[in-house]
C-alpha positions as CSV (number, residue, x, y, z in Angstrom):
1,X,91.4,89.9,179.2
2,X,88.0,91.0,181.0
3,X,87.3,87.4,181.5
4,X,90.5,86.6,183.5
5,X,90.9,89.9,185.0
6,X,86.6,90.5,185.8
7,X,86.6,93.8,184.0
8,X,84.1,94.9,181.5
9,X,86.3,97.3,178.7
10,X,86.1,97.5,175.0
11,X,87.9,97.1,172.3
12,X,89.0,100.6,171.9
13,X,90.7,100.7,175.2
14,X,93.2,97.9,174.9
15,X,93.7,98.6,171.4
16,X,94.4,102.6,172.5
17,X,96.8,101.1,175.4
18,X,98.7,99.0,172.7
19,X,99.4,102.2,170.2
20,X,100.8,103.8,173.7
21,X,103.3,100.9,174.5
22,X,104.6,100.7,171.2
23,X,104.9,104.5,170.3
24,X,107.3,104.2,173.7
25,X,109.2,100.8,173.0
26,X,110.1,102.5,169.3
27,X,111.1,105.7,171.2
28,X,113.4,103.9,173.7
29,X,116.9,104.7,172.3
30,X,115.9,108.0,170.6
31,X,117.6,110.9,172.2
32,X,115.6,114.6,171.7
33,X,117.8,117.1,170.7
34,X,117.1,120.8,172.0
35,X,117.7,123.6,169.4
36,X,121.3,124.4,168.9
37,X,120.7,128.0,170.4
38,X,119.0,126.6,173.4
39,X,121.5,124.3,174.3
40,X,124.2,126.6,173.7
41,X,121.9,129.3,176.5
42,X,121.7,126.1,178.7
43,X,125.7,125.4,178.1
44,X,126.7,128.8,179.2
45,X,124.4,129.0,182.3
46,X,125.8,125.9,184.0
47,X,129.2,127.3,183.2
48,X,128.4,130.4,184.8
49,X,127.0,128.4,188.2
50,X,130.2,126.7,188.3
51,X,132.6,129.6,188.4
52,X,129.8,130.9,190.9
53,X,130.6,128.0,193.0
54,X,134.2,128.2,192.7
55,X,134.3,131.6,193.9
56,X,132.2,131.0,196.8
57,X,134.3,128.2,197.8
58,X,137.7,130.8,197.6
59,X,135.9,133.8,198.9
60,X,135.0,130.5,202.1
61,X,138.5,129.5,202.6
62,X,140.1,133.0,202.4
63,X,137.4,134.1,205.5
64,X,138.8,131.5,207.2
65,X,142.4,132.1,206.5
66,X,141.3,135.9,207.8
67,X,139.8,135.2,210.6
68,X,142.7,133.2,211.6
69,X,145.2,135.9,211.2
70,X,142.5,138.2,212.8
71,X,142.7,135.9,215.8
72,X,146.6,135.7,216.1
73,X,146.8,139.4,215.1
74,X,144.4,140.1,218.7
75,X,146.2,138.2,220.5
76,X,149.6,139.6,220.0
77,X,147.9,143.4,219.9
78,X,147.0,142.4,223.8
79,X,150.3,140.5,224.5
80,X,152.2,143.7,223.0
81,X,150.5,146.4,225.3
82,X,150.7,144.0,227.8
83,X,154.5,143.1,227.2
84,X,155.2,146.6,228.1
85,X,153.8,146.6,231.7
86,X,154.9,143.3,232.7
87,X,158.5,144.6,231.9
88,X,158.5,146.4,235.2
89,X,156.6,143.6,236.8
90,X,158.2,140.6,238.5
91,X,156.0,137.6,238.2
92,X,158.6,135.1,239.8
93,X,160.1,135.5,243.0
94,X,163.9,135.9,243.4
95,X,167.0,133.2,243.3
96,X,167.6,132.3,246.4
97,X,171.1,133.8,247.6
98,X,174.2,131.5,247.2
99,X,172.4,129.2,244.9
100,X,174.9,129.3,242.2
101,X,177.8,131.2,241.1
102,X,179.1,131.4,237.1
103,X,181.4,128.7,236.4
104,X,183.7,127.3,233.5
105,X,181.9,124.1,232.5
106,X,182.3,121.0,230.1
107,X,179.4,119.4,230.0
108,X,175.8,120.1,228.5
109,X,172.1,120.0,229.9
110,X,168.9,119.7,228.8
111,X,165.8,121.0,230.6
112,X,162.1,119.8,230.3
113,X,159.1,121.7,230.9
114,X,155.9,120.6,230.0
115,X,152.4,120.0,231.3
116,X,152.1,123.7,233.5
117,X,148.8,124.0,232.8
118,X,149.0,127.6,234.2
119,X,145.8,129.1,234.8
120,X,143.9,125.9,236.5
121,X,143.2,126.0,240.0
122,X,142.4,122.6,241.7
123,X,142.4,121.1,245.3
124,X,142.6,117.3,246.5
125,X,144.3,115.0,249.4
126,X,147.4,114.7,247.0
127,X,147.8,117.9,245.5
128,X,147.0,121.3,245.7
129,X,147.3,124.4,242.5
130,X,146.7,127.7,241.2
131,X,148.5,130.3,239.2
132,X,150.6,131.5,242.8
133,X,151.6,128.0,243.5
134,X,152.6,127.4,239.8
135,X,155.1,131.1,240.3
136,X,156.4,128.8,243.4
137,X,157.4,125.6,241.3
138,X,158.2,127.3,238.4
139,X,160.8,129.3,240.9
140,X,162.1,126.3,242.8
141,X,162.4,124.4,239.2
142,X,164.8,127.5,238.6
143,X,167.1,127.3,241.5
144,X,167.5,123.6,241.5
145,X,168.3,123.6,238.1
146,X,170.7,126.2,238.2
147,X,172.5,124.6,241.2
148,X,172.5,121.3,239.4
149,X,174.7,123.0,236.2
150,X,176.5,124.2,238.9
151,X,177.8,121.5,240.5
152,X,178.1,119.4,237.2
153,X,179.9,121.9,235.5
154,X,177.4,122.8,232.4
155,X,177.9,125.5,230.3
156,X,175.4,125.6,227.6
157,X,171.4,124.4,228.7
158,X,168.7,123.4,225.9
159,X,165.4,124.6,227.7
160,X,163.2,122.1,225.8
161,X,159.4,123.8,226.3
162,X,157.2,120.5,225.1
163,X,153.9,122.7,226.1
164,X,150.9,122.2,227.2
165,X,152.1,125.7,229.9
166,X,148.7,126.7,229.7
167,X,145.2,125.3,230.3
168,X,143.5,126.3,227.8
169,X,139.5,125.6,227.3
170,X,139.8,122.2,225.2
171,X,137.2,120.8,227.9
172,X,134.4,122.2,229.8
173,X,135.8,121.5,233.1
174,X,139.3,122.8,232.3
175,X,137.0,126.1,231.7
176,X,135.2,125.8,235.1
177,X,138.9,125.4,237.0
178,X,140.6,128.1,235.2
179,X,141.0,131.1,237.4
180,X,141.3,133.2,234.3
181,X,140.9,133.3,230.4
182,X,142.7,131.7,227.5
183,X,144.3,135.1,227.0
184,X,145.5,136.2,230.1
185,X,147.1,132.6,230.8
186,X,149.2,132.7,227.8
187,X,150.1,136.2,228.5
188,X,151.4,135.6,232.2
189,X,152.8,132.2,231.5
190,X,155.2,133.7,228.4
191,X,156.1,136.3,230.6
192,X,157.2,133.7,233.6
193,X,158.9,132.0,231.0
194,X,160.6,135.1,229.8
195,X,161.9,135.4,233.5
196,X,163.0,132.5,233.7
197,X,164.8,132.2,230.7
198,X,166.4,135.7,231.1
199,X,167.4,134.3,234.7
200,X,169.3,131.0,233.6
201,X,171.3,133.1,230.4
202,X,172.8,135.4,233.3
203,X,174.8,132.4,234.0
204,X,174.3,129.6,231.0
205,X,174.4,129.7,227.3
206,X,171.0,129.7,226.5
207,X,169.7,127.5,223.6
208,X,165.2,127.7,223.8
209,X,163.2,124.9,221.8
210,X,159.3,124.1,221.1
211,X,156.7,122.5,219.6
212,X,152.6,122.2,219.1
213,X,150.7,120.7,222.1
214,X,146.7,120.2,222.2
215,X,146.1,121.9,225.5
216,X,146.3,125.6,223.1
217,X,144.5,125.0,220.8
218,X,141.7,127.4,219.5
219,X,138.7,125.2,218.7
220,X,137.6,122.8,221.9
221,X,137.1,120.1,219.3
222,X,140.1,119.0,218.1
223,X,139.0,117.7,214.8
224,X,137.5,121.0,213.9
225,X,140.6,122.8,215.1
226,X,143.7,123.4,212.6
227,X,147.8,122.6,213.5
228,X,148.4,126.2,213.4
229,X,145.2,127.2,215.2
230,X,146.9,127.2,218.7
231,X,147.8,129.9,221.0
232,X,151.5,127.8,221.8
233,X,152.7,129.8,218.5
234,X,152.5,133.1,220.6
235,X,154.8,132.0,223.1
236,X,157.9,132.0,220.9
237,X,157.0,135.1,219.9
238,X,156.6,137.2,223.0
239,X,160.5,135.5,224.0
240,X,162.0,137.0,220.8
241,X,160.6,140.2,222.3
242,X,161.4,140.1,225.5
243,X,164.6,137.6,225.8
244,X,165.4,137.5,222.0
245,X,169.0,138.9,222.2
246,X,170.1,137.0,225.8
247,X,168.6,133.4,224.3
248,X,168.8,131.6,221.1
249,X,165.5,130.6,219.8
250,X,165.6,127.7,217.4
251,X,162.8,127.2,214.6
252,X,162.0,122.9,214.2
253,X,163.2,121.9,211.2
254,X,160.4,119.7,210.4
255,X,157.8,121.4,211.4
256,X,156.1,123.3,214.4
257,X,155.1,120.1,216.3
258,X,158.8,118.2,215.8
259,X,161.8,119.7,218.1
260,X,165.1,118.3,216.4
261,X,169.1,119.2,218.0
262,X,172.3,118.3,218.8
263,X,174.0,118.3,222.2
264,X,177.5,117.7,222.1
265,X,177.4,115.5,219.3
266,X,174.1,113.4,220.1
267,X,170.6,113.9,218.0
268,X,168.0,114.5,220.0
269,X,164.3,114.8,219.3
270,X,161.3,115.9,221.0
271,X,157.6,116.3,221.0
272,X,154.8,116.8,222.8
273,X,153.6,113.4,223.4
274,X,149.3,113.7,222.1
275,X,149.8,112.4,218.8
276,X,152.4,109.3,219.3
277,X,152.1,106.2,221.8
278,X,155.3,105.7,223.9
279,X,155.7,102.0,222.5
280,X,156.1,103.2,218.8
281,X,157.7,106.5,219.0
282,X,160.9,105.7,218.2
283,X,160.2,104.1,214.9
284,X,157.7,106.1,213.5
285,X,159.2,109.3,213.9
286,X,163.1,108.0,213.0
287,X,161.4,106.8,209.9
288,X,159.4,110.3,209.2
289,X,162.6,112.3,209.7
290,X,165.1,109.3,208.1
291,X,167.3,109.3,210.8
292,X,168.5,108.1,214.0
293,X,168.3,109.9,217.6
294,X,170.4,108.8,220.5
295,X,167.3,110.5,222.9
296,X,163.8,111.1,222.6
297,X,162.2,113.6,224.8
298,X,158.2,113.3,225.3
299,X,155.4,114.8,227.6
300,X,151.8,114.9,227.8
301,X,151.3,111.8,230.2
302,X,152.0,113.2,233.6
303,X,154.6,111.1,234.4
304,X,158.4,110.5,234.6
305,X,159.5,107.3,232.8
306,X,162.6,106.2,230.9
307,X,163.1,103.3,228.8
308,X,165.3,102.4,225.5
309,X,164.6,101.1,222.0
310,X,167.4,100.3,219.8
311,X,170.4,102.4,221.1
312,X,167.2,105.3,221.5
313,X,166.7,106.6,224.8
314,X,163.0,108.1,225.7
315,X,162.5,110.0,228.6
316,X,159.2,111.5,229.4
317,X,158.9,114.1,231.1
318,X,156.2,114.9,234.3
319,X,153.9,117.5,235.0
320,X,154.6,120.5,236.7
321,X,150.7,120.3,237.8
322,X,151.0,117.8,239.7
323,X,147.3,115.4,240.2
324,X,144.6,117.0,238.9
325,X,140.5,116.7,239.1
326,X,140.9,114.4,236.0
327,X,143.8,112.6,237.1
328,X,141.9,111.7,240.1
329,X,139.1,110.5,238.5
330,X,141.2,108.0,236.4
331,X,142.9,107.0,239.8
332,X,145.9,108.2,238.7
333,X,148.3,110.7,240.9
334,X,152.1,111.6,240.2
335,X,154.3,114.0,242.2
336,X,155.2,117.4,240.0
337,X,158.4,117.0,238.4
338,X,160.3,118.3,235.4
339,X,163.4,116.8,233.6
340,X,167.4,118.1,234.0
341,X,169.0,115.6,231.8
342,X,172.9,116.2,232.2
343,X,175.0,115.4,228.8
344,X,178.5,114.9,228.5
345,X,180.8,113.0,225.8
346,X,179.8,109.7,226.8
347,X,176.1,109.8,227.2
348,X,173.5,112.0,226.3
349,X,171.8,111.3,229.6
350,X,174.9,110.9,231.8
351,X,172.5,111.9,234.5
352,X,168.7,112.3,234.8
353,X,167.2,114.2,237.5
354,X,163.8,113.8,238.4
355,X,163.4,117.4,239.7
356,X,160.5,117.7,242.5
357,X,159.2,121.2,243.0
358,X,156.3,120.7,245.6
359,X,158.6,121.6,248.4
């Protein structure tokens, strides 16, 4: 070995090396085994770390269950002292005179709103917005739809809200155009609503609908942000205050982001629009809910289309906005619209109009 390997040992040291390989080779598949009373001490103490663990991760989960009540639980502390001055405060201006008159009617409506964005101020060659303009459309979207039931004879209206009424602070340039904060905007929007809502039952059986949008959520990032985490669920919840006992306010069967009804006869569905694509919607969601809808109501794009799948209408609804900064930017621009779909016994969208409330 010295000779190949130039090194200049002795005897002793390969020899020594030798009695150290095979002491370990023999030793290879011999387990030690601690004292019974040692393991036992080592047994219990990894036992104890574990429950440890376990109630770290519980005492975790309930904080966060906490702190999202605690959030809600602010929010509806504000919107309840608030509730009480807003009574006395018009936020809407008045129906026009003559506008309508109560009537005996046959026939049923449904109304759209979606996409307010209340709270966002923004300025550009096709369109220009703030929280006074938004009282103006929401106003003229009121008339018009009131003299619409009027002169086709509707007696009971389904105000279908599928969200996205306020801002919100999802993006960082939805926070630099908002006038005001997250707050405030869902306060004054569910009080417009509650106006307008209180407005329509003084001549129309009142039936209110609504769902989850992404626009209120909490969290900016949606995939640190919970279903529940969104300031849409107050909205519902100021009306049954203020307009509770002059409109019926429906819970969604299958869920808070699914709207599901009848209108004289015909099953209708609607959502918001963020979390399905316009080509599939119709069969993924008949074949979540097992069961066929004669119309599917959508939002969320900031546009009016219609199109059937199937025997299925879907009819999206536009924005009350109008053409935003980020609209713009994707050279994209749509006049603001919302949806009076007109139902009678042989269609559930005898009649669709495309309500325009820029002028």
């Amino acid at each position: 070995i010295n000779t190949e390997c130039d090194l200049n040992y002795s005897e002793s040291k390969y020899r020594k090396n030798w009695a150290a390989y095979l002491r370990g080779y023999n030793d290879r598949d011999r387990e030690d085994v601690l004292p019974a009373d040692i393991q036992e001490a080592i047994d219990a103490k990894i036992e104890l770390e574990k429950e440890r663990v376990k109630l770290r991760d519980e005492r975790t989960q309930a904080n966060a269950y906490i702190r999202r009540l605690a959030r809600e639980e602010t929010i509806k502390e504000i919107a309840s002292s608030v509730a009480e001055k807003m009574n006395a405060i018009k936020m809407l201006p008045p129906v026009k005179e003559g506008v309508f008159s109560v009537t005996e009617g046959t026939k049923e409506a449904i109304l759209e709103i979606s996409d307010w964005h209340y709270g966002i101020e923004c300025s550009n060659y096709w369109n220009t917005y703030n929280p006074e303009i938004a009282k103006e459309r929401i106003s003229c979207l009121r008339d018009k739809v009131l003299k619409y039931c009027l002169a086709n004879e509707v007696k009971r209206i389904h105000v279908v809200n599928l969200s996205d009424l306020i801002a919100g602070r999802i993006h960082l340039s939805i926070r630099l155009e908002s006038r005001f904060d997250v707050v405030t905007q869902v306060i004054e929007v569910s009080e417009i609503l509650a106006e307008f809502l209180h407005t329509l039952s003084k001549h129309l059986d009142v039936h209110y609908y609504d769902c989850l949008d992404n626009h209120s959520r909490i969290e900016p990032n949606k995939k640190d942000s919970l279903d529940l985490e969104s300031l849409a669920r107050i909205i519902p919840w100021y009306l049954q205050t203020r307009v509770g006992n002059q409109v019926t306010i429906h819970d969604n069967e299958f869920g808070p982001d699914i709207i599901t009804f009848q209108s004289m006869g015909y099953n209708i569905l609607g959502v918001h629009g963020d979390k399905d694509k316009p080509n599939t919607i119709v069969d993924s969601l008949s074949r979540m809910t097992h069961a066929h809808y004669d119309l599917v109501l959508t939002a969320h794009l900031h546009h009016f289309s219609a199109d059937e799948k199937n025997e299925t209408v879907v009819i999206s609804n536009g924005a009350l906005l109008g053409t935003d900064t980020y609209a713009k930017n994707l050279r994209l621009s749509s006049r603001p619209t919302q949806n009076l779909i007109i139902v009678s016994e042989d269609s559930p969208c005898e009649i669709i109009y495309r309500i325009m409330v820029d002028h």
